[in-house]
C-alpha positions as a printed NumPy array, in Angstrom:
array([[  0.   ,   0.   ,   0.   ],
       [  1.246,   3.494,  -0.891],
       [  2.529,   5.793,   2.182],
       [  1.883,   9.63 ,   2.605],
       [  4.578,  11.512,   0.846],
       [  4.987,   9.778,  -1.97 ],
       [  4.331,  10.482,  -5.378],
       [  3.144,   7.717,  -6.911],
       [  0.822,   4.607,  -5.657],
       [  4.079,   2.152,  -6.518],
       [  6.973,   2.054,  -8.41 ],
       [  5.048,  -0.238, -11.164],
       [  3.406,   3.192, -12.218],
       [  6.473,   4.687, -13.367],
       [  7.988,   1.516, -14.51 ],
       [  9.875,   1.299, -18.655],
       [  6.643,   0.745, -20.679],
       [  8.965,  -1.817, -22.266],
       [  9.298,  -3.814, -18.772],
       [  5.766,  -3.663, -18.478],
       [  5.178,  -4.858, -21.447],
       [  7.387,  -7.887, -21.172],
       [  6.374,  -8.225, -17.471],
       [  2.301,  -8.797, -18.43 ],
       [  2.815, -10.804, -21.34 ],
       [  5.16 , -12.77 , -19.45 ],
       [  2.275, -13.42 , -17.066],
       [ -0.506, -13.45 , -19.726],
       [ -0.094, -17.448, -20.974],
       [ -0.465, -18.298, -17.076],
       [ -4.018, -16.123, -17.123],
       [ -5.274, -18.027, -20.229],
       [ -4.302, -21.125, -19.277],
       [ -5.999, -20.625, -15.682],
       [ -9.238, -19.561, -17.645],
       [ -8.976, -22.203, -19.871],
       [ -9.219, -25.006, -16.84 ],
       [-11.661, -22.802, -14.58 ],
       [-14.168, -21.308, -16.686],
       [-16.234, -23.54 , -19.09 ],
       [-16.904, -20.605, -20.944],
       [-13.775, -20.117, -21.852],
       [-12.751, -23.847, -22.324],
       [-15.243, -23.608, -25.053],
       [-14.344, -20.12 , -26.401],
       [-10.644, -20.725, -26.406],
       [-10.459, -24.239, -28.134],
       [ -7.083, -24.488, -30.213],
       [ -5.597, -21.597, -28.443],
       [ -1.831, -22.564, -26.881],
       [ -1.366, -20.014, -23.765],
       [  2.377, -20.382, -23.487],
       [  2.352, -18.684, -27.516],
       [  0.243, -15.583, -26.358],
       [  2.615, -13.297, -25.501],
       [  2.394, -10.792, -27.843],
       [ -0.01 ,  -8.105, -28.522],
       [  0.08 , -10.001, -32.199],
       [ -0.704, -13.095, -30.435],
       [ -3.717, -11.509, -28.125],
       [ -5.138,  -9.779, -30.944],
       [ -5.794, -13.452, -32.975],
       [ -8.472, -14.751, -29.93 ],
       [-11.616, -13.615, -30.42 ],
       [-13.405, -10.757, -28.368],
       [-15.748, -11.666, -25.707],
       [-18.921,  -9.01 , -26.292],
       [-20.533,  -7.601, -23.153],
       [-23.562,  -7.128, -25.181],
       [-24.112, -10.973, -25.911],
       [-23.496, -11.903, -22.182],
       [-27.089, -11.273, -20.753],
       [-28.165, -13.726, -23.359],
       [-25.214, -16.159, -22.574],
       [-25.917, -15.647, -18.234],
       [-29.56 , -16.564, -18.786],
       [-28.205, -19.872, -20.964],
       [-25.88 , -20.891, -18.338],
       [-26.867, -18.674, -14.726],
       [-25.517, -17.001, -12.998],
       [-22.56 , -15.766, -14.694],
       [-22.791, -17.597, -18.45 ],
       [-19.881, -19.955, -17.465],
       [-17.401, -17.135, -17.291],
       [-16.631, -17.197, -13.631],
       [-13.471, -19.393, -12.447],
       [-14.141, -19.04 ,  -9.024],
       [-17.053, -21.253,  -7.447],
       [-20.   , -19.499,  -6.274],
       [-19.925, -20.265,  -2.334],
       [-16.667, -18.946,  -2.313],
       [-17.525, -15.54 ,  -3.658],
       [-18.209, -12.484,  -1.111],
       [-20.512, -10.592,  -3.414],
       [-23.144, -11.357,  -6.14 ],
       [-24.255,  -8.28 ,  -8.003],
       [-26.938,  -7.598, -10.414],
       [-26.777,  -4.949, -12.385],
       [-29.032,  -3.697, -15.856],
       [-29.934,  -5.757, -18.378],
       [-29.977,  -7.946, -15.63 ],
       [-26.254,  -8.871, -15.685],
       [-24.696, -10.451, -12.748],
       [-21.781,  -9.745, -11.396],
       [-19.228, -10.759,  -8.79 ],
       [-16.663, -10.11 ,  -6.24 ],
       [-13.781, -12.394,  -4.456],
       [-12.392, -12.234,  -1.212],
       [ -9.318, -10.135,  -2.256],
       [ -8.856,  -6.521,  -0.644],
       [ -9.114,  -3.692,  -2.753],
       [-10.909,  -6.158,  -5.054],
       [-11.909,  -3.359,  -7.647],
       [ -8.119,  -1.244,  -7.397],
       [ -9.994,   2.072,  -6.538],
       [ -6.803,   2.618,  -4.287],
       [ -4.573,   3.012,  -7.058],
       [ -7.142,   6.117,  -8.49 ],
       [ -7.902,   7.616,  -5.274],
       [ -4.212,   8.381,  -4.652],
       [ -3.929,   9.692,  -7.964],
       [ -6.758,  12.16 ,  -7.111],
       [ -4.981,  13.216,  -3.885],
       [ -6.171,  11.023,  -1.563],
       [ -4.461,  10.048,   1.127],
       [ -4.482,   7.887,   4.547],
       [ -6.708,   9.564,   7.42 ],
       [ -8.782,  11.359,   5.059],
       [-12.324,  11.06 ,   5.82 ],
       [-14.493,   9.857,   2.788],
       [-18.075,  10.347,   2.291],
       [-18.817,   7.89 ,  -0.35 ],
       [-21.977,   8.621,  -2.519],
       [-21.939,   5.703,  -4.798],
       [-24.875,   3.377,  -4.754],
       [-24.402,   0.264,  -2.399],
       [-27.246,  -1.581,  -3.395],
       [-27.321,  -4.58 ,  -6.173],
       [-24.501,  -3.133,  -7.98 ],
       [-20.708,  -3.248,  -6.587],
       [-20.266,   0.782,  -7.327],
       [-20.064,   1.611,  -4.126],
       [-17.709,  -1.059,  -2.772],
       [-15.3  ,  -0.034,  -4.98 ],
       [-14.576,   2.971,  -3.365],
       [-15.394,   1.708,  -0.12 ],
       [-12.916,  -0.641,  -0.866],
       [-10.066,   1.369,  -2.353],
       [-10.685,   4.099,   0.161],
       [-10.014,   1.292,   3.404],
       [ -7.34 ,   0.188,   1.592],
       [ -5.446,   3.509,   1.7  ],
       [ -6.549,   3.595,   5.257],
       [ -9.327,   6.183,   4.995],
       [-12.391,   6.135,   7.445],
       [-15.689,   5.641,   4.976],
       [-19.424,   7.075,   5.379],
       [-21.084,   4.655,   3.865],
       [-24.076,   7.689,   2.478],
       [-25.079,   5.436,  -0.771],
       [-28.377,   7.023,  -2.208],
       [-29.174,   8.263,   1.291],
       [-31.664,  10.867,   1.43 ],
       [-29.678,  14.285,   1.099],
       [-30.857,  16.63 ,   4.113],
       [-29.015,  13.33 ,   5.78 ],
       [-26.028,  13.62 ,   3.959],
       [-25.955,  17.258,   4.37 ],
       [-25.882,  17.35 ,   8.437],
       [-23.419,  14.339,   8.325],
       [-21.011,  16.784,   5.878],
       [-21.302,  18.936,   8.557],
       [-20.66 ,  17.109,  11.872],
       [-18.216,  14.626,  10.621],
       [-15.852,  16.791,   8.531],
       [-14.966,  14.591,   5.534],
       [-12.417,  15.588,   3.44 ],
       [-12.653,  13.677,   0.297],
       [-15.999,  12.246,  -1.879],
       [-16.309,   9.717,  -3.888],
       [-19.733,   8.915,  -6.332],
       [-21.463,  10.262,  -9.571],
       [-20.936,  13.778, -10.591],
       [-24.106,  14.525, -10.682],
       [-24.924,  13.198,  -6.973],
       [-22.018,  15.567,  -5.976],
       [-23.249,  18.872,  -7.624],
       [-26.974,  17.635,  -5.589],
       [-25.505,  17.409,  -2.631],
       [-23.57 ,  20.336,  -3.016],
       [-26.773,  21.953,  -3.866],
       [-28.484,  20.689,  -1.102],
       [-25.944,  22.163,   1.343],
       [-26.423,  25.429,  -0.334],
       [-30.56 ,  25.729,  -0.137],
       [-29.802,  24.576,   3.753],
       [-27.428,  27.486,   4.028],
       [-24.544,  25.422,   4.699],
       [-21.693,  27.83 ,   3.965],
       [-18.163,  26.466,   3.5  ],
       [-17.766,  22.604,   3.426],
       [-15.418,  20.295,   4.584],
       [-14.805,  18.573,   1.138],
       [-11.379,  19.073,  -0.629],
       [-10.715,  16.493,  -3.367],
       [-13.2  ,  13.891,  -5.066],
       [-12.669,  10.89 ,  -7.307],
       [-15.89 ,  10.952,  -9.968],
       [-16.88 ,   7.703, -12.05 ],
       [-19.609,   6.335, -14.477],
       [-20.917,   9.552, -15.823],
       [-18.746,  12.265, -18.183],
       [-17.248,  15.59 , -16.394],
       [-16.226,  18.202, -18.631],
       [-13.097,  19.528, -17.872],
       [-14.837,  22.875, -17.973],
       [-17.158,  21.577, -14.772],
       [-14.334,  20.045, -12.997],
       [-12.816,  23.714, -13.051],
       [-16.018,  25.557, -11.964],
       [-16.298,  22.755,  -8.894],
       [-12.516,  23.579,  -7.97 ],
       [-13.597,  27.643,  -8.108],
       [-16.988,  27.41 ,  -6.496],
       [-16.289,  24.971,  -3.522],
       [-12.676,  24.022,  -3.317],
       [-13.073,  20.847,  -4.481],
       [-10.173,  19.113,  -6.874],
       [-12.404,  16.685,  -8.803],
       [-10.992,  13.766, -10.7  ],
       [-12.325,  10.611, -12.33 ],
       [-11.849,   7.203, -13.508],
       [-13.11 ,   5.24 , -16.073],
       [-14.795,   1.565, -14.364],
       [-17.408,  -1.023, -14.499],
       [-18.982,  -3.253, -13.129],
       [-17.02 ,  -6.233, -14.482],
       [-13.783,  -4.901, -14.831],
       [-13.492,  -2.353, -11.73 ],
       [-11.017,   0.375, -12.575],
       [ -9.393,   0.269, -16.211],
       [ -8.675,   4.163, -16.118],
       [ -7.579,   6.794, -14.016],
       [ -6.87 ,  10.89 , -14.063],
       [ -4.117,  12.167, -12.612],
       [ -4.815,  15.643, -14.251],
       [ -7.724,  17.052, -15.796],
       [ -5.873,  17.491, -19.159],
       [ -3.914,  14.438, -18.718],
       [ -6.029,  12.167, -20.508],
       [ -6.516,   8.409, -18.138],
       [ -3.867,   6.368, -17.39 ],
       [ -4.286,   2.851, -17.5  ],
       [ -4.432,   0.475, -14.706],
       [ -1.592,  -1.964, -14.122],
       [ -3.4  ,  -4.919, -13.756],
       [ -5.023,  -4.731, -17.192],
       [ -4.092,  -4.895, -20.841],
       [ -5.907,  -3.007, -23.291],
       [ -6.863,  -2.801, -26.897],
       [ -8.275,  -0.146, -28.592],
       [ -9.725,  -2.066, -31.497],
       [-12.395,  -1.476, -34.734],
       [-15.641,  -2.849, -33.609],
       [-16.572,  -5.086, -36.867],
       [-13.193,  -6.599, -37.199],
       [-11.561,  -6.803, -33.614],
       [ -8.658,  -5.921, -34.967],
       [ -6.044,  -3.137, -33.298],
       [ -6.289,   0.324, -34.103],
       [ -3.3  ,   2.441, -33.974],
       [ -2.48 ,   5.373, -31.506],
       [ -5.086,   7.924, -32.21 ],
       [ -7.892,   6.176, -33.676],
       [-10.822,   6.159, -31.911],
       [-12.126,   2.353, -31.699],
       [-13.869,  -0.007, -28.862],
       [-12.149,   0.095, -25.689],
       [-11.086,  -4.18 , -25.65 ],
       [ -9.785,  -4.925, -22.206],
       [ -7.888,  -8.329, -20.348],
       [ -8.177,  -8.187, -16.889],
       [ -5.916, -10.069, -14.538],
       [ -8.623, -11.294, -12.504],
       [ -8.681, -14.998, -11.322],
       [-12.163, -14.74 , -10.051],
       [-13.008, -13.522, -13.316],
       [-10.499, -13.749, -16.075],
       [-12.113, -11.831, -19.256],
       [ -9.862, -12.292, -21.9  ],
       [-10.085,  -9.579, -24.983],
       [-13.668,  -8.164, -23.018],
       [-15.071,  -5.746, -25.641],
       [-17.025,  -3.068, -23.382],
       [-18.406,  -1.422, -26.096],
       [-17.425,   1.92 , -24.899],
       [-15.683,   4.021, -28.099],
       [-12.253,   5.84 , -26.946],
       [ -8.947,   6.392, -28.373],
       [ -5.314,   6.078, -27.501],
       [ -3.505,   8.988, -26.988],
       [  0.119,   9.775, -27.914],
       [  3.311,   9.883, -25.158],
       [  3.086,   9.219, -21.5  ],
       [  1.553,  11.36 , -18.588],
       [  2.777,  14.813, -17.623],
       [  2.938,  13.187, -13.91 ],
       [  5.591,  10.946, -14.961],
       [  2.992,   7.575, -14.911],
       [  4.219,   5.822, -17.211],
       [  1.343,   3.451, -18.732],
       [ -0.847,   3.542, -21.831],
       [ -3.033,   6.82 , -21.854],
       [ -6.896,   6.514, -23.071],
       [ -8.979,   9.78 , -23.922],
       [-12.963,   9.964, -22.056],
       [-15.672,   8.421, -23.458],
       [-16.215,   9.016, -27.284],
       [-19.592,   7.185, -26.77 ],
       [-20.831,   4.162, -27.716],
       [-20.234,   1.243, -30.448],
       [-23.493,   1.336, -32.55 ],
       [-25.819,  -1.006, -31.374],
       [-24.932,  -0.785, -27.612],
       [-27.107,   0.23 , -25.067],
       [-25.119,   2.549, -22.583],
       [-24.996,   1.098, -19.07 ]])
C-alpha cells in the first residue's frame, strides 16, 4: 500500500513501458491457461488456443473478443454468470446484479476493484475522511470505493443514495475531506448544502466515475467549492481500467489490465489515435475476461503522462459502439 509523501501509488506506475510490457505478457499465458481449466466458458471459447504462444499483442489480438452485449443472453443460458466465472460461487463475497440484468461478482481479495490506485492519484491520502456517494445496493459501485478508500486507510461514510438533508448534516458534523460517487450526486448534494445554508464545506478532493465531467465543470467545482475533482473510467465487471491524474492528462491505464483499442466489426487493433472499442484483459482470477469488448468508443492517446505515470493513456468516453445500449 502506498505511504503519505509519496508520489506515486508504486513504483510499477512509473515503470519502462517496455518492462511492463514484457512483465504482463510474461504473465498473460499463465491467465489463459488458468481460464482455460476454470471457466467452461472459456474452455469452449478458447479451443485451439496454446497459452504459453500468447505473448504478444500479435498473439492476443488473434483470440476472439468476448462481447458484453451478448453476455445477458449467454448468463440466462448458463446462470448465474454464463460460465465465465473461475471461481465457485460459495466462495464468492458478493453477487451483483446490475441492468440488463447482468450479474456480477466479487472475491475475497482486498481492494478487489483497485480504486486505491485512483484515489491516490486524485490526492487522496491515509486519514482522510471519505463520504462515499456511490450506490451500495445490487450493484458493486459503491464497494469499490469503499474498498479502495479502506485500503489507503481512509475512514468511509457509507451515504449510498441516502436521502440528502441526511447527507448534508453528516457533511457537517463529521468533517470529511474527500468524496467519492457520480458527478451529478455531488453537484446535488452540493446543492443541497447550499438551499440549507450550509456555507463552506469540509470537502477538498473527489474521485468521480460512471458519468462524463467536462473539464470545464471540474474547473467551476474547484472555483466554487474548493473541491479538486478527478475521475476514472470503471465497471462493473472490470473495476477500474482508467484513471486521471490531471484534468488534461487524458486516463492512465491500470496496471493490472491490458488493453486494446480495437475497430468494432473486425476486432482488430487500431493504432495510436484512432478512436475504436475500448477491448480490455483483466488479470482477474475470479473472473479472467480475456479480450472483453465493453463497447465503450475511446482512443489512444500519444506519449506518457505529464505526472511521470508511465502506462498507456486513453482519452474519455467518445460514446458508444453502434448497437450498444449505454450502461
Amino acid at each position: 500500500m502506498a505511504e503519505n509523501g509519496r508520489t506515486y501509488f508504486d513504483r510499477q506506475e512509473v515503470r519502462d513501458p517496455g518492462e511492463r510490457e514484457r512483465s504482463i505478457f510474461h504473465a498473460l499465458p499463465g491467465l489463459i491457461r488458468h481460464a482455460i481449466d476454470n471457466a467452461p466458458f472459456f474452455r469452449e471459447q478458447l479451443v485451439g488456443v496454446e497459452p504459453d504462444a500468447v505473448t504478444s499483442r500479435s498473439a492476443l489480438a488473434k483470440i476472439p473478443l468476448v462481447r458484453k452485449s451478448a453476455l445477458a443472453a449467454r448468463q440466462q443460458a448458463h446462470l448465474p454468470f454464463g460460465g465465465l466465472a473461475a471461481t465457485a460461487t460459495a466462495r464468492l463475497a458478493h453477487l451483483y446484479a446490475t441492468e440488463g440484468p447482468l450479474y456480477g461478482l466479487e472475491g475475497g481479495r482486498g481492494d478487489y476493484w483497485r480504486f486505491a490506485r485512483a484515489m491516490y492519484a486524485a490526492g487522496f491520502r491515509r486519514g482522510d475522511v471519505v463520504l462515499n456517494g456511490f450506490d451500495y445496493h445490487l450493484v458493486p459501485d459503491g464497494f469499490m470505493a469503499d474498498f479502495g478508500a479502506r485500503a489507503m486507510g481512509c475512514p468511509v461514510i457509507p451515504a449510498g443514495s441516502a436521502e440528502l438533508d441526511r447527507q448534508v448534516r453528516v457533511m457537517v458534523d463529521l468533517a470529511p475531506v474527500a468524496y467519492t460517487g457520480r458527478p451529478a450526486d455531488l453537484r446535488a448534494l452540493l446543492e443541497r448544502a447550499t438551499a440549507l445554508g450550509v456555507g463552506a464545506i469540509s470537502l477538498q478532493k473527489a474521485l468521480l466515475a460512471f458519468e462524463p465531467l467536462a473539464e470545464a465543470d471540474a474547473r467551476a467545482l474547484a472555483d466554487a467549492h474548493g473541491i479538486a475533482a478527478l475521475q476514472c473510467h470503471a465497471t462493473a465487471d472490470l473495476g477500474l481500467i482508467a484513471y486521471q491524474s490531471d484534468l488534461a492528462g487524458g486516463f492512465i491505464v491500470d496496471e493490472s489490465m491490458i488493453v486494446e483499442i480495437v475497430d468494432p466489426a473486425t476486432g482488430q487493433p487500431l493504432p495510436p489515435g484512432q478512436t475504436g472499442e475500448l477491448v480490455v484483459t483483466a488479470f482477474n482470477p475470479d473472473y479472467p475476461l480475456i479480450r472483453f469488448a465493453t463497447g465503450d468508443l475511446t482512443k489512444q492517446l500519444p506519449g506518457e503522462s505529464p505526472c511521470g505515470r508511465t502506462n498507456m493513456r486513453l482519452a474519455g468516453s467518445l460514446g458508444k459502439v453502434a448497437g450498444v445500449v449505454p450502461g
